[in-house]
N, C-alpha and C positions, 0 to 999 in steps of 0.2 A: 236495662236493655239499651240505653241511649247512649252509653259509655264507652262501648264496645264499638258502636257505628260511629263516634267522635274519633277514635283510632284510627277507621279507616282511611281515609287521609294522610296519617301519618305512614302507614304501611307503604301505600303507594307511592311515596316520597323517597322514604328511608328504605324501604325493603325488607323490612321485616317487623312479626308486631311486637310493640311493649308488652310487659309481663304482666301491665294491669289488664289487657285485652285478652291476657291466656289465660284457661281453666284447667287445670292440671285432674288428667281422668285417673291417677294413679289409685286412690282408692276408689275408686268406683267401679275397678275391675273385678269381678271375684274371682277370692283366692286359688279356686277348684280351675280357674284358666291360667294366673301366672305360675304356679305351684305345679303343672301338669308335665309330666314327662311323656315325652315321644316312646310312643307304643312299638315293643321291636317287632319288625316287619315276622309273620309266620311262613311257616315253610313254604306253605300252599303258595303264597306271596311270591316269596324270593323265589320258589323255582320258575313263577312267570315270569319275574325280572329277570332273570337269566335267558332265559328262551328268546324274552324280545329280545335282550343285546347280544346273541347270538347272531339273533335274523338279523336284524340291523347292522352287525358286521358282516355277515355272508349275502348285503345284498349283490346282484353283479353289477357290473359299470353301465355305464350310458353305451361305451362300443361293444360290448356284449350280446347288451340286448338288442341295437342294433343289427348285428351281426345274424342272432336270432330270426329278423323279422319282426319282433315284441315291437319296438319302439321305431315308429316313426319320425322322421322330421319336418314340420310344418312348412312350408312353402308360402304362402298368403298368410301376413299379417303377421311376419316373422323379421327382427333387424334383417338387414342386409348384412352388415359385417357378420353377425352369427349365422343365418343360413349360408353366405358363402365359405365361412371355417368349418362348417359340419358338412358341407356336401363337397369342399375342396375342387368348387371351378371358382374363375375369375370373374365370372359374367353368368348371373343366373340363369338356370336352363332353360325357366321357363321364358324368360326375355329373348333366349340366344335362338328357339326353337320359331316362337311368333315373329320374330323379326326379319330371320330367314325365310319365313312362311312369304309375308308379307312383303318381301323386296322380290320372290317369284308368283306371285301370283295379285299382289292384292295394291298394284298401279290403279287403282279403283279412286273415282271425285268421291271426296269425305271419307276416307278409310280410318280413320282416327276420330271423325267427327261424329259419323254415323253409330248409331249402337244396334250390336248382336241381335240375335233370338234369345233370350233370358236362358232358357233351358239349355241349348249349346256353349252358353258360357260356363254354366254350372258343370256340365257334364267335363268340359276343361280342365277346370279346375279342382275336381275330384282325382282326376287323372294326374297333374301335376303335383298335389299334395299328396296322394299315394306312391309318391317317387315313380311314377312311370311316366314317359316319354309317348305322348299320344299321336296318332299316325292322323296329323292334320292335311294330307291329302285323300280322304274321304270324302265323298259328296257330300255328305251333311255340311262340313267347312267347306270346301270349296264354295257351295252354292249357299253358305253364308260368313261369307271375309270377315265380315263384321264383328263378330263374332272374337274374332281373332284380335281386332283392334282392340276391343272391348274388354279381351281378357289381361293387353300389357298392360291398359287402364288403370282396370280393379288389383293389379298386381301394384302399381303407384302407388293408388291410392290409399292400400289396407299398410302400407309400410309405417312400421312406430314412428322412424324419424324419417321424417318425408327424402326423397334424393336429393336436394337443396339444402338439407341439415335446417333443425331449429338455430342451429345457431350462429350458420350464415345468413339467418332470414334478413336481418335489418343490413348487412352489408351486399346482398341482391337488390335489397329496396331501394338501395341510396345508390347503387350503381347502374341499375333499368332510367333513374330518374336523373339521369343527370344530363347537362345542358346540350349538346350535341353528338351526334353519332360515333366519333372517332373517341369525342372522351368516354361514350356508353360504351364503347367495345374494350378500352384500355380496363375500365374499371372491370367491367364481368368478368373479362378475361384472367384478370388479379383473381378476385373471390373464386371462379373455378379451381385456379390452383391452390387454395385453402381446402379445397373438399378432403375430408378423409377418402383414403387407395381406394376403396370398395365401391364409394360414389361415385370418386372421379372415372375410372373406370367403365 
């Protein structure tokens, strides 16, 4: 037993272990499993196999089923570059809808700062993700803005790669922090135009 553990050492050096650390399980196998032949598949069998790759070729496409109604496309907590290629605008709708919202009506102290009624955001958002287009001149929204601001929020925040890109993170970092105003602006202004079309946008 102490033999075996002296190797290991060696292993992690060299990368692989000596032959006095290996135990060859060749006999130890019985014969009734290296000896065995593969059972030929029965009718019963194969005509299932046929029928899934059948189905599995006649499944319909993604714009099929679209096309259907079947398949929706997620909206919240969906990339940007892919919800804006499957829904084919520039500027998400749900962004382009609130935002218009909010430059007629919602000149309101803290519109961004303040948060919704919980349930008028949800009800949004249900709406937006069912690909419809919600009529937020409604007294429910009107008589809570907030709401509105609440939902570009929760649309920020559930994005996989935030609008800032993980990967312009630390080139934001070093360009918020840098020594004076004009050089902060030169720099952000750079890494904005780093952003992928969809962000920058």
């Amino acid at each position: 037993t102490l033999q075996p553990m002296l190797c290991l050492p060696v292993f992690l050096q060299v990368g692989f272990f000596p032959s006095e650390c290996v135990e060859l399980i060749n006999d130890k196998v019985p014969q009734s499993v290296t000896n065995s032949v593969p059972k030929p598949v029965s009718k019963k069998h194969g005509k299932l196999i046929t029928f899934l790759r059948t189905f599995m070729k006649s499944r319909p496409t993604k714009q099929k089923l679209k096309q259907r109604g079947i398949l929706k496309e997620r909206v919240f907590g969906c990339d940007l570059g892919e919800h804006l290629l499957n829904s084919g605008h520039d500027v998400p709708q749900v962004l382009k809808s609130c935002t218009e919202f909010i430059e007629k009506h919602g000149i309101v102290d803290g519109i961004y700062r303040l948060s919704g009624i919980a349930s008028n955001i949800q009800k949004l958002r249900h709406e937006f993700d069912s690909e419809q287009i919600p009529d937020l001149t409604k007294d429910i929204y009107i008589q809570d803005i907030h709401c509105v601001g609440s939902l570009c929020k929760l649309y920020f925040r559930e994005l996989p790669n935030p609008l800032l890109t993980y990967q312009l993170y630390e080139k934001f970092s070093d360009a918020v922090s840098a020594a004076t105003d004009e050089e902060r602006l030169v720099k952000i202004h750079d890494v904005i135009q780093q952003l992928p079309p969809p962000h920058y946008r």
